[in-house]
N, CA and C atoms as a LAMMPS dump frame, in Angstrom:
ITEM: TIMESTEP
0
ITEM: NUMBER OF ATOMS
531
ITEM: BOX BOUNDS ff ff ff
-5.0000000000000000e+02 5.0000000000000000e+02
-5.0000000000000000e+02 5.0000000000000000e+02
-5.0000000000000000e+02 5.0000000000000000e+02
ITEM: ATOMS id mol type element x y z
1 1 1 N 15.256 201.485 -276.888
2 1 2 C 14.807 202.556 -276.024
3 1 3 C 15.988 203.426 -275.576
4 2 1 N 17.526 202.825 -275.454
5 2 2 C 18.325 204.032 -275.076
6 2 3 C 18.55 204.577 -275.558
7 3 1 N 18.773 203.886 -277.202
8 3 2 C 19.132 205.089 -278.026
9 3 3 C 17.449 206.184 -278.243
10 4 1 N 16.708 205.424 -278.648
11 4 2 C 15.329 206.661 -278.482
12 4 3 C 16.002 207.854 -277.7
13 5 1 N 15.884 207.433 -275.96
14 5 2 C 15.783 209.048 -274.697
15 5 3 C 17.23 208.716 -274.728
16 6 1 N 18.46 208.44 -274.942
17 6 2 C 19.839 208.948 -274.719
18 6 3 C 20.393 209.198 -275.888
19 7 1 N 19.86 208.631 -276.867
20 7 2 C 20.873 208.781 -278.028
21 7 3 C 21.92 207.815 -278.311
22 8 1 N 22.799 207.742 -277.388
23 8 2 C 23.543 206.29 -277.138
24 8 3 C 23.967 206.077 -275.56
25 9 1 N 24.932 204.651 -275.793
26 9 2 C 25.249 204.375 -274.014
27 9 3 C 26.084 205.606 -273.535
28 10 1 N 26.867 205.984 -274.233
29 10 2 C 27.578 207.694 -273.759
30 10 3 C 26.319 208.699 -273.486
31 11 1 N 25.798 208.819 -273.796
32 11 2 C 24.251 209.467 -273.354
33 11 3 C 23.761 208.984 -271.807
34 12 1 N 23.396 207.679 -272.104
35 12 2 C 22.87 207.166 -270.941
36 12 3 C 24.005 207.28 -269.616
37 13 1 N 25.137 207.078 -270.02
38 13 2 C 26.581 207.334 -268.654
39 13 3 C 26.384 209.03 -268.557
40 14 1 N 26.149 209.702 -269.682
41 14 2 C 26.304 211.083 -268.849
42 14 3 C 25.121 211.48 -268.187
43 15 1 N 23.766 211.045 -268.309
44 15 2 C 22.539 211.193 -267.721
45 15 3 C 23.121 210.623 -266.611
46 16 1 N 22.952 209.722 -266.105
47 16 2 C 23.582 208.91 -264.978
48 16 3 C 24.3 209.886 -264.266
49 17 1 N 25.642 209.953 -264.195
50 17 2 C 26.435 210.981 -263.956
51 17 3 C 26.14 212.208 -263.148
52 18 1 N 25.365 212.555 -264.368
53 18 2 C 24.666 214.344 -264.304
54 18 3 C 23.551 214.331 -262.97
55 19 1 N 22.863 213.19 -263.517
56 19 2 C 21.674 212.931 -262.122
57 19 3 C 22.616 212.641 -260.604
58 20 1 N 23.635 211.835 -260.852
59 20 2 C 24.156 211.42 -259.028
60 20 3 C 24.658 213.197 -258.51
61 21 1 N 25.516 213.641 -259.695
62 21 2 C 26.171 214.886 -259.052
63 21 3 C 25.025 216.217 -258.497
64 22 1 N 24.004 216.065 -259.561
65 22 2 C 22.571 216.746 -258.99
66 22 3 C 21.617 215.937 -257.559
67 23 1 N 21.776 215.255 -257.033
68 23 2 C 21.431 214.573 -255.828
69 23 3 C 22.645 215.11 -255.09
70 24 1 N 24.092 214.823 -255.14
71 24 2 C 25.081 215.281 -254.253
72 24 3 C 24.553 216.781 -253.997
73 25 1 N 23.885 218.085 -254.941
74 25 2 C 24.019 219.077 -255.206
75 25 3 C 22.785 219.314 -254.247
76 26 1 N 21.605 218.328 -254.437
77 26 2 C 20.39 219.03 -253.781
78 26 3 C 20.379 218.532 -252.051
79 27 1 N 21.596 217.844 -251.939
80 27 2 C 21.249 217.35 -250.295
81 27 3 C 22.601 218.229 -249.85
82 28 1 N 23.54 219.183 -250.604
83 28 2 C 24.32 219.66 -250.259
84 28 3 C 23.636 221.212 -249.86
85 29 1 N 22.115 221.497 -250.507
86 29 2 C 21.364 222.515 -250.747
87 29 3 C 20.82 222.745 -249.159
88 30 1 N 20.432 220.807 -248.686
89 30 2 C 19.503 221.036 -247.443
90 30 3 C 20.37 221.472 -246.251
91 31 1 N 21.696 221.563 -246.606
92 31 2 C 22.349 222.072 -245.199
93 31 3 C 21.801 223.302 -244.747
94 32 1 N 21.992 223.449 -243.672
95 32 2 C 21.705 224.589 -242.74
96 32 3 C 22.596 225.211 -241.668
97 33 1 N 23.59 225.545 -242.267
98 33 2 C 24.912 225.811 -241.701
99 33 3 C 25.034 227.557 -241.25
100 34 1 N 23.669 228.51 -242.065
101 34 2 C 24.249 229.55 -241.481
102 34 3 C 23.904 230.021 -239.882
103 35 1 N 23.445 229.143 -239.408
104 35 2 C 22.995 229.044 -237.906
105 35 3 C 24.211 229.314 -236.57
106 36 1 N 25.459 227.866 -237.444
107 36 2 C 26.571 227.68 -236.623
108 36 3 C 27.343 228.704 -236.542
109 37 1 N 28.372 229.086 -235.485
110 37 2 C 29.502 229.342 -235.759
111 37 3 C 30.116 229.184 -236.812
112 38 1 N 31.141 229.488 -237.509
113 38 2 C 31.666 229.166 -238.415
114 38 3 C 32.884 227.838 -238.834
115 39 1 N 33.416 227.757 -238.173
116 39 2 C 34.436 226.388 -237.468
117 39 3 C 33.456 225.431 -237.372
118 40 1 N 32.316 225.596 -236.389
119 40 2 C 31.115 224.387 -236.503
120 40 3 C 30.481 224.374 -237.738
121 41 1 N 30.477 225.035 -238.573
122 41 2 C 29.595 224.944 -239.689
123 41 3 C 30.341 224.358 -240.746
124 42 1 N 32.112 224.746 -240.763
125 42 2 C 32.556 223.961 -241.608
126 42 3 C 33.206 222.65 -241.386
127 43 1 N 33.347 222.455 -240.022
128 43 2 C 33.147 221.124 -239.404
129 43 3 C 32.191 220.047 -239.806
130 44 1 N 30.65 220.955 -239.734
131 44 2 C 29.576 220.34 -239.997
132 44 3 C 29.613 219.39 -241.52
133 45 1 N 30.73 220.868 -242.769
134 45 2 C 29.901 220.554 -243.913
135 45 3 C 31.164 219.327 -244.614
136 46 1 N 32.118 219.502 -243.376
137 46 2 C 33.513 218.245 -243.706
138 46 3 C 32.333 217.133 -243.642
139 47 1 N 31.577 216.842 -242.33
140 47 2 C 31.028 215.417 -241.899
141 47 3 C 29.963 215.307 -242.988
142 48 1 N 29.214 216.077 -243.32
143 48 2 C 28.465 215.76 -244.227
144 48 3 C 28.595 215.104 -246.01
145 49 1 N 29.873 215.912 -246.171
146 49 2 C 30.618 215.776 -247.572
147 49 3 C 31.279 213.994 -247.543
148 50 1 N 31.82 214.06 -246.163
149 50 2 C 32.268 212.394 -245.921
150 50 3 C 31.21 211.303 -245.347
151 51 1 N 30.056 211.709 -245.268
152 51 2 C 29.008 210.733 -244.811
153 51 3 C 28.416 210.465 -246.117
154 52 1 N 28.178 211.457 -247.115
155 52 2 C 27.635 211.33 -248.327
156 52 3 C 28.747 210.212 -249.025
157 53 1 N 29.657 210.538 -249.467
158 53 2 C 30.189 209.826 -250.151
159 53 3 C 29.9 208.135 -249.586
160 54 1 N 29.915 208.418 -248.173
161 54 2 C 29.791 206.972 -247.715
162 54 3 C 28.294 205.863 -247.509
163 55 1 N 27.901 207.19 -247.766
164 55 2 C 25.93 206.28 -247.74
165 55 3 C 25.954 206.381 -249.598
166 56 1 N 26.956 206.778 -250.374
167 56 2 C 26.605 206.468 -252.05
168 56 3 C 27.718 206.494 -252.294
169 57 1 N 27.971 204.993 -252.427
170 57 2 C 29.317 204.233 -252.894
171 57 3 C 29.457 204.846 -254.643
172 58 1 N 27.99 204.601 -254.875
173 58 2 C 27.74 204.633 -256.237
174 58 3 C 27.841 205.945 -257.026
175 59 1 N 28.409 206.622 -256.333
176 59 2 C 28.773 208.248 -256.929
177 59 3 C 30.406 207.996 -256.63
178 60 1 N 30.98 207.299 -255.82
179 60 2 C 32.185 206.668 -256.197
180 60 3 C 32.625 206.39 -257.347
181 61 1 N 31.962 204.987 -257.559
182 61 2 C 32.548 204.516 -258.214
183 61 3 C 32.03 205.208 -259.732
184 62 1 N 31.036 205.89 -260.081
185 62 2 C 30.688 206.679 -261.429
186 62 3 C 31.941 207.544 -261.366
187 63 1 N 32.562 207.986 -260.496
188 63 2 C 33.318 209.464 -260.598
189 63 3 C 34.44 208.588 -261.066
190 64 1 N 35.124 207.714 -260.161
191 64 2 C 36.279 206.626 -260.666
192 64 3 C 36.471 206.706 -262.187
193 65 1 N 35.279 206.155 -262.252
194 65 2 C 34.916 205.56 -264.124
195 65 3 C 35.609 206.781 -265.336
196 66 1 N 34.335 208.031 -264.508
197 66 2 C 34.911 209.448 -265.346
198 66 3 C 35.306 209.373 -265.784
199 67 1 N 36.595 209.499 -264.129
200 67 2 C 38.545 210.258 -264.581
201 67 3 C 39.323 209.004 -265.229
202 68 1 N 38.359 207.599 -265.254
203 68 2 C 39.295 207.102 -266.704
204 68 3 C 38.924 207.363 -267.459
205 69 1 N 38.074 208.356 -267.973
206 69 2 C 37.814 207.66 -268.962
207 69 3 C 37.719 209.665 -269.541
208 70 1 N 38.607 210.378 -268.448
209 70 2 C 39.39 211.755 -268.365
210 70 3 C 38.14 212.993 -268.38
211 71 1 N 37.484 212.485 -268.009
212 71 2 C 36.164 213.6 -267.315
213 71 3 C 35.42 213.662 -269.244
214 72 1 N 35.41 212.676 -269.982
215 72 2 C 34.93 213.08 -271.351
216 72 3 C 33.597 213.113 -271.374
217 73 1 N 32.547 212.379 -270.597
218 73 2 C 31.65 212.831 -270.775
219 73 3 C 30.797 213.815 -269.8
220 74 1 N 31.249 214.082 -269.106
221 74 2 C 31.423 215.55 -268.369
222 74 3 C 31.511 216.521 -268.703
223 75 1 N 32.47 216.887 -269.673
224 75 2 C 32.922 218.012 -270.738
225 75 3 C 31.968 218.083 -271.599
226 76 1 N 30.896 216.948 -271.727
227 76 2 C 30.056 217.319 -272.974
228 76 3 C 28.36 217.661 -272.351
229 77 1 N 28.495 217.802 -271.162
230 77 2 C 27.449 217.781 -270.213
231 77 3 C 27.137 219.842 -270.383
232 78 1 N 25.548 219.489 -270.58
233 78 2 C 25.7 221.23 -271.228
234 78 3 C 25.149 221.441 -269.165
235 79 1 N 25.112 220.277 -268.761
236 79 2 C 24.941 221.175 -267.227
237 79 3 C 25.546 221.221 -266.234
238 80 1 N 27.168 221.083 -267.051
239 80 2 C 28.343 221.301 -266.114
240 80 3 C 28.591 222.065 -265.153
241 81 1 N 28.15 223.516 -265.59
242 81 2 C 28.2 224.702 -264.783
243 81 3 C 27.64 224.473 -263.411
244 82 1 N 26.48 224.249 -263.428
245 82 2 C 25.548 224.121 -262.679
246 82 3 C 25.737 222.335 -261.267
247 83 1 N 26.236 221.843 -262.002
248 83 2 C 26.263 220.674 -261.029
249 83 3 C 27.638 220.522 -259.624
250 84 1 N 28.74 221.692 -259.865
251 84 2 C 29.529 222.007 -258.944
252 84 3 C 29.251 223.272 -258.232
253 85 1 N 29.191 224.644 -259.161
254 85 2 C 29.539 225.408 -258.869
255 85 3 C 28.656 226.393 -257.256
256 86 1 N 27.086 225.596 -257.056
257 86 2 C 26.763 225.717 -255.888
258 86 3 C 27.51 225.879 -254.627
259 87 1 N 28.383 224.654 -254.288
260 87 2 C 29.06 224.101 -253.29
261 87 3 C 30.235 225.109 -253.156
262 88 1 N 30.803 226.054 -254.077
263 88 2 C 31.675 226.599 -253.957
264 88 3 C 31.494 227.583 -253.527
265 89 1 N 30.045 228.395 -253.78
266 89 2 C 29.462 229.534 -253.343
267 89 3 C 29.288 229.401 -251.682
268 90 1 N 29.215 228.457 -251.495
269 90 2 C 28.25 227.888 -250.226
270 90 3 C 30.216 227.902 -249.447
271 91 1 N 31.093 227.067 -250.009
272 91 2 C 32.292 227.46 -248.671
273 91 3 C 32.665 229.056 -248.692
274 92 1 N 32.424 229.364 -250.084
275 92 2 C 32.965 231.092 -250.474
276 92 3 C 32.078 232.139 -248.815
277 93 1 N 30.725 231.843 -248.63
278 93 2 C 30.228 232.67 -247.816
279 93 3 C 30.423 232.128 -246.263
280 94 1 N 30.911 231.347 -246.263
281 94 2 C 31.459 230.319 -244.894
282 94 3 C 32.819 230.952 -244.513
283 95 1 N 33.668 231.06 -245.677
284 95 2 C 34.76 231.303 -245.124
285 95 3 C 35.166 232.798 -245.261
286 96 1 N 34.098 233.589 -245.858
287 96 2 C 33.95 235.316 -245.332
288 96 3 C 33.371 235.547 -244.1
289 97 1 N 32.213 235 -243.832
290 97 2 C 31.537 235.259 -242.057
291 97 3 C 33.25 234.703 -241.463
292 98 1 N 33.844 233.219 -241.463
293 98 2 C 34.951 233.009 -240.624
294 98 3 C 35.854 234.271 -240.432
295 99 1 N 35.95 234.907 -241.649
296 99 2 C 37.342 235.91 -241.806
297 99 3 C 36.902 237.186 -240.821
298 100 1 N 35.644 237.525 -240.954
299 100 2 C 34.449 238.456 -240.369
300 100 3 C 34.486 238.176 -238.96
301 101 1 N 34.73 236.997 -238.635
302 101 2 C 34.589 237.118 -236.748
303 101 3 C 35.858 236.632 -236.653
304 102 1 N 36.926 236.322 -237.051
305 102 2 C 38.155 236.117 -236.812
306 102 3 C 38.801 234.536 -236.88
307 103 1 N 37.327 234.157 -237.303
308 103 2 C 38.091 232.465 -236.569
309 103 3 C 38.809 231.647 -237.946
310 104 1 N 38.848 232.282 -239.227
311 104 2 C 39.407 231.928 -240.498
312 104 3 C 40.833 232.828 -240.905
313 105 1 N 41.614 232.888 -241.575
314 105 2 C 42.523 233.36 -242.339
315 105 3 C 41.942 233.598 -243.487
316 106 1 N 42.264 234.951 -244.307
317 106 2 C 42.445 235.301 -245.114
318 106 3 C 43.211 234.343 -246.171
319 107 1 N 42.701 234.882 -247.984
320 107 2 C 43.296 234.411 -248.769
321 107 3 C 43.254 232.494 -249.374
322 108 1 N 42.115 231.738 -248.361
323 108 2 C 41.675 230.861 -248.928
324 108 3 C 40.772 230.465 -250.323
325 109 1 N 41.221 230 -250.949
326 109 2 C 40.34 229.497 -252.257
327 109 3 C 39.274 228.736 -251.974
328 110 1 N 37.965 228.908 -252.075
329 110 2 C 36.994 228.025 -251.443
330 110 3 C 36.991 226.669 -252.586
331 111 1 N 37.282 227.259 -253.813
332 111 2 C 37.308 225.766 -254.736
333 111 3 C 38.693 224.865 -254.154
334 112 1 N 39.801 225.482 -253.603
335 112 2 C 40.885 224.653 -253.365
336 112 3 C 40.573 223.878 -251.722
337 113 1 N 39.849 224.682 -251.165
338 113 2 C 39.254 223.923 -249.985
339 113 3 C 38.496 222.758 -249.735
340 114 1 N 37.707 222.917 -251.345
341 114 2 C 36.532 222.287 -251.476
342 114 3 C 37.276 220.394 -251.693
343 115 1 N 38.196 220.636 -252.687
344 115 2 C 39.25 219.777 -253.033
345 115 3 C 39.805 219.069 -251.854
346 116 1 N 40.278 219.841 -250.816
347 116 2 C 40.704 219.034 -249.784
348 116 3 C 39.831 218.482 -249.162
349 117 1 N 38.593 218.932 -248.947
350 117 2 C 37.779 218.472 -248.207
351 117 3 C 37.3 216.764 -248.88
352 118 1 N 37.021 217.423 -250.411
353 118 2 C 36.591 215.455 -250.762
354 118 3 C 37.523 215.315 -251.353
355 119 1 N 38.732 214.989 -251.126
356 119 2 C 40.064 214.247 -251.416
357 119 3 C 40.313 213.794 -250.027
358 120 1 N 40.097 214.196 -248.835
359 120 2 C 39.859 213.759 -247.848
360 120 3 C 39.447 212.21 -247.48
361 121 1 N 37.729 212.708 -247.797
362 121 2 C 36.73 211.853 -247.461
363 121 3 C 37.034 210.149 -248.855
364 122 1 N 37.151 210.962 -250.024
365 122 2 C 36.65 210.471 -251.587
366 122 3 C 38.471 209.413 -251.342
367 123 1 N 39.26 209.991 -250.909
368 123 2 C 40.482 209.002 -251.114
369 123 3 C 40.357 207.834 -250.228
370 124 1 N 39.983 207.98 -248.771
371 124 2 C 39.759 207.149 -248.294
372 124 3 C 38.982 205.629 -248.267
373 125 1 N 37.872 206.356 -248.979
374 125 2 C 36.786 205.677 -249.309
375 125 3 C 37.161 204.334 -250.446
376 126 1 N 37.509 205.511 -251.595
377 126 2 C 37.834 205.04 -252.946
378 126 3 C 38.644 203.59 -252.642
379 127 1 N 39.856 204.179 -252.363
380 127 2 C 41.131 203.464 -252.05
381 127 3 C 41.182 202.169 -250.567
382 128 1 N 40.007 201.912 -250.317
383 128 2 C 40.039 201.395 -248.375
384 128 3 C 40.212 200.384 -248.78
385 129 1 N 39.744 199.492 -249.518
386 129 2 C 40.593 198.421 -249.769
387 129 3 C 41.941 198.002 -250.259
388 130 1 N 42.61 198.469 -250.93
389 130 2 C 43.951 198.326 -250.873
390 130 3 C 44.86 199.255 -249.845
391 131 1 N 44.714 200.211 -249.219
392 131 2 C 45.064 200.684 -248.116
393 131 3 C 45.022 199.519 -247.204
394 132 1 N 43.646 199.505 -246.936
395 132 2 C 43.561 198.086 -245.646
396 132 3 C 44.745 196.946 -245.896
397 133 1 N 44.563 196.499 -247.425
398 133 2 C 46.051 195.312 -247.667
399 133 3 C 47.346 195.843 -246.909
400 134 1 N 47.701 196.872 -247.568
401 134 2 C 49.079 197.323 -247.758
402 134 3 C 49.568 197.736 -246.75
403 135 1 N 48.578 198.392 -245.492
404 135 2 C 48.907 199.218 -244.007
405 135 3 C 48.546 198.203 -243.005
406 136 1 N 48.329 196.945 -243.414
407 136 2 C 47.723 195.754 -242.172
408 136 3 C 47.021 196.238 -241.544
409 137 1 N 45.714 197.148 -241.697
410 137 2 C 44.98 197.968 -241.012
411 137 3 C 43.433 198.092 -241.946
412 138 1 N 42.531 197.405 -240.789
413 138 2 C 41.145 197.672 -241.501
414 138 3 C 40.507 198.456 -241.739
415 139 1 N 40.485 199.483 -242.73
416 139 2 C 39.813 200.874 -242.84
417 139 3 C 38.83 200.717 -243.039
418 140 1 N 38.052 199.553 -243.249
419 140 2 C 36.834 200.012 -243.684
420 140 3 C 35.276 199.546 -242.579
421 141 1 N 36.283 199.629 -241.2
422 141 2 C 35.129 199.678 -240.162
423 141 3 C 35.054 200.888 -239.349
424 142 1 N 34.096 200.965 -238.706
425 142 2 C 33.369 202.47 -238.925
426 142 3 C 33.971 203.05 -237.59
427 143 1 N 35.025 202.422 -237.087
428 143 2 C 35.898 203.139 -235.962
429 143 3 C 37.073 203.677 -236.54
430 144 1 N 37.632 202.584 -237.933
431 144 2 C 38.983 203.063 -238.68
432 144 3 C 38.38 204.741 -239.121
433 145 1 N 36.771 204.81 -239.563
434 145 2 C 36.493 205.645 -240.994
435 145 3 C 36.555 207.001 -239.979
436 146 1 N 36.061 206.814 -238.889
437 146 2 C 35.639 207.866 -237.512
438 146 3 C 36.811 208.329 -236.916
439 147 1 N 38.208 207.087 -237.325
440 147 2 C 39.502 207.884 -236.382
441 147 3 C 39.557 209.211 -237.61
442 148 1 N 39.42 208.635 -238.646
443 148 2 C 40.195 209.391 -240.003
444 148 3 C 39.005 210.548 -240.251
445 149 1 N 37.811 210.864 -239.984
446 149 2 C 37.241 211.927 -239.775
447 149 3 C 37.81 212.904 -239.224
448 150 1 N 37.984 212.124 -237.896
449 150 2 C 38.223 213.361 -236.878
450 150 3 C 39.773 213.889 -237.649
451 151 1 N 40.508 213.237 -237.524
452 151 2 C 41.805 213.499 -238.054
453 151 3 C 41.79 214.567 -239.085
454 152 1 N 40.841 214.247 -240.078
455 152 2 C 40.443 215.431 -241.401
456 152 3 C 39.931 216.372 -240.803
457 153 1 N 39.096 216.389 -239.921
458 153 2 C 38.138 217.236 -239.706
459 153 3 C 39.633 218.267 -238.827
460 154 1 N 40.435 218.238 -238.43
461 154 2 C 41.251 218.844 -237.35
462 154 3 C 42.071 219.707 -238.258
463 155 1 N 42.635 218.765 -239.683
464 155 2 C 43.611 219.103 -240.65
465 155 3 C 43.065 220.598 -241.191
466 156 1 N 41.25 219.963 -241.397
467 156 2 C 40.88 221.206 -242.418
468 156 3 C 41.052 222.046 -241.694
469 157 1 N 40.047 222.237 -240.136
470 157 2 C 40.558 223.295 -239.274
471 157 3 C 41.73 223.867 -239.04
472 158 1 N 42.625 223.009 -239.194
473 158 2 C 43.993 223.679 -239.049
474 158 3 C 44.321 224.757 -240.275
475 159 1 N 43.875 224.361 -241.148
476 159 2 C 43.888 224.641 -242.838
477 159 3 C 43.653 226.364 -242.772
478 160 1 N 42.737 226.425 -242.179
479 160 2 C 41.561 227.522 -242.195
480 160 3 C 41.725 228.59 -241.069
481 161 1 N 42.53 227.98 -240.186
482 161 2 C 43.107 228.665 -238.711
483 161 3 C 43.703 230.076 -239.355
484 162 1 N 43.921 230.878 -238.249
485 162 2 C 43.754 232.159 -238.881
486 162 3 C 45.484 232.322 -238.805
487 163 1 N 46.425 231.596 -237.988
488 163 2 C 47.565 231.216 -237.85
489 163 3 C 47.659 230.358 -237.585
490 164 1 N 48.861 229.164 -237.609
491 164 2 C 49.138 228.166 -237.285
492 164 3 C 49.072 227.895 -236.058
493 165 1 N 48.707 226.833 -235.174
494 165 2 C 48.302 226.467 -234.16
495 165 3 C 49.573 226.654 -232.883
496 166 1 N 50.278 226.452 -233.779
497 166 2 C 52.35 226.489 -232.701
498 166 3 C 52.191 227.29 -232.55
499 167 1 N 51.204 228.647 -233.565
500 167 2 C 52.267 229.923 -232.988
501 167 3 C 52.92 230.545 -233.948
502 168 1 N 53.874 229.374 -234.382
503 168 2 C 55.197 230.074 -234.963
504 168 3 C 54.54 230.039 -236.256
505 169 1 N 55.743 230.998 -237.287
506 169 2 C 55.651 231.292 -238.603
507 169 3 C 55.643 229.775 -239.315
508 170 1 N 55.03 230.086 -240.527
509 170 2 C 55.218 228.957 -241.447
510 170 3 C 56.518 228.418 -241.47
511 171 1 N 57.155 227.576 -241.659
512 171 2 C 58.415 226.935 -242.31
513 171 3 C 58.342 227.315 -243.406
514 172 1 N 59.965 228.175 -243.713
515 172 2 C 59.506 227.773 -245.503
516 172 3 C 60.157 226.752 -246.229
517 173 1 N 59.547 226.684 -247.762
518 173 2 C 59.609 225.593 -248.674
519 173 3 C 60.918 225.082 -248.906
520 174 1 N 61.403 224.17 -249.116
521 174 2 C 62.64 223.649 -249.408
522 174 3 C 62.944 224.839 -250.472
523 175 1 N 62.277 225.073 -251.744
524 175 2 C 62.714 226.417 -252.489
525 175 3 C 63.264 226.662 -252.515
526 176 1 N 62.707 227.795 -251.285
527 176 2 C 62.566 229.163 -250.749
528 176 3 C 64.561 229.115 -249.652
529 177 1 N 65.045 227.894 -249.54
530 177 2 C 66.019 227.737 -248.483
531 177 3 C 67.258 228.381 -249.415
C-alpha cells in the first residue's frame, strides 16, 4: 500500500513532512493579530510560533530528520512554495503597520526575522536536553521554557525597536575598527 499512494518510503516522509508544515501553516492562518498594536501583535506571534513548536514535538523532530538528511526531500516537494511563504507575508505586513506608527525600524527582512523568531523557540526546544546536561540547569520545565520566552520575546522587540534601547548608536563591528 505505500508504494501504491506514495510511491516509496521517500514519498511517504515527504507526505508526512508536507502535511505537519501545512498544519503549522493553517493554525499560523487562525491568528488574528491585525487587531493589536503592533509590538503586541508581534509579541503575540513570537508566543504562538514557541507554543506551537511545543504542543508538536513531532514537527521537531521531522524537521531535525530533514536537515540530515539536507532538506532532500523538501526540494522535491512540488508544494514548497506554498508551505512557508504565507508566514512571511504575514511578518512583511506587521512590520509595515510597525514602521507606519513608529514603533518598528526600518529595513527589516521579515524572512530574516522569521528565522530568529523559530531559532529562538526551535533551538531551545530541539536542544533542552543536552543544554539541561551541560548548563546544570533544567530547561525543560515550564518555568525554565517561560524565563526563556520572555527573554526572546524582549530580544525580538529589541530587534525591531526603531533605535536601540540605550539610546546610543550601534557599536561597530570588530571590522569596521
Amino acid at each position: 500500500m505505500l508504494y501504491y499512494y506514495f510511491g516509496s518510503k521517500e514519498g511517504l516522509f515527504r507526505e508526512v513532512l508536507e502535511q505537519c508544515y501545512l498544519q503549522l501553516q493553517r493554525a499560523e492562518r487562525s491568528l488574528r493579530l491585525d487587531d493589536l498594536p503592533p509590538r503586541d501583535a508581534l509579541a503575540a506571534f513570537c508566543r504562538f510560533v514557541w507554543r506551537y513548536y511545543t504542543e508538536h514535538p513531532e514537527f521537531i523532530g521531522l524537521v531535525n530528520t530533514e536537515n540530515l538528511h539536507q532538506a532532500r526531500h523538501l526540494r522535491k516537494s512540488p508544494r514548497i512554495a506554498e508551505l512557508v511563504s504565507p508566514v512571511v507575508g504575514l511578518l512583511e505586513s506587521l512590520l509595515r503597520r510597525g514602521q507606519q506608527d513608529g514603533s518598528f525600524r526600518g529595513g527589516i527582512d521579515p524572512v530574516d526575522l522569521y528565522i530568529a523568531i523559530a531559532a529562538l523557540g526551535y533551538f531551545y526546544l530541539s536542544n533542552q536536553h543536552t543544554l539541561s546536561a551541560v548548563l546544570a540547569r533544567d530547561l525543560r520545565t515550564a518555568a525554565s521554557r517561560d524565563a526563556h520566552w520572555a527573554a526572546s520575546e524582549a530580544m525580538i522587540l529589541r530587534f525591531v525597536a526603531p533605535a536601540p534601547l540605550s539610546g546610543r548608536a550601534e557599536p561597530p563591528l570588530e571590522s569596521d575598527k
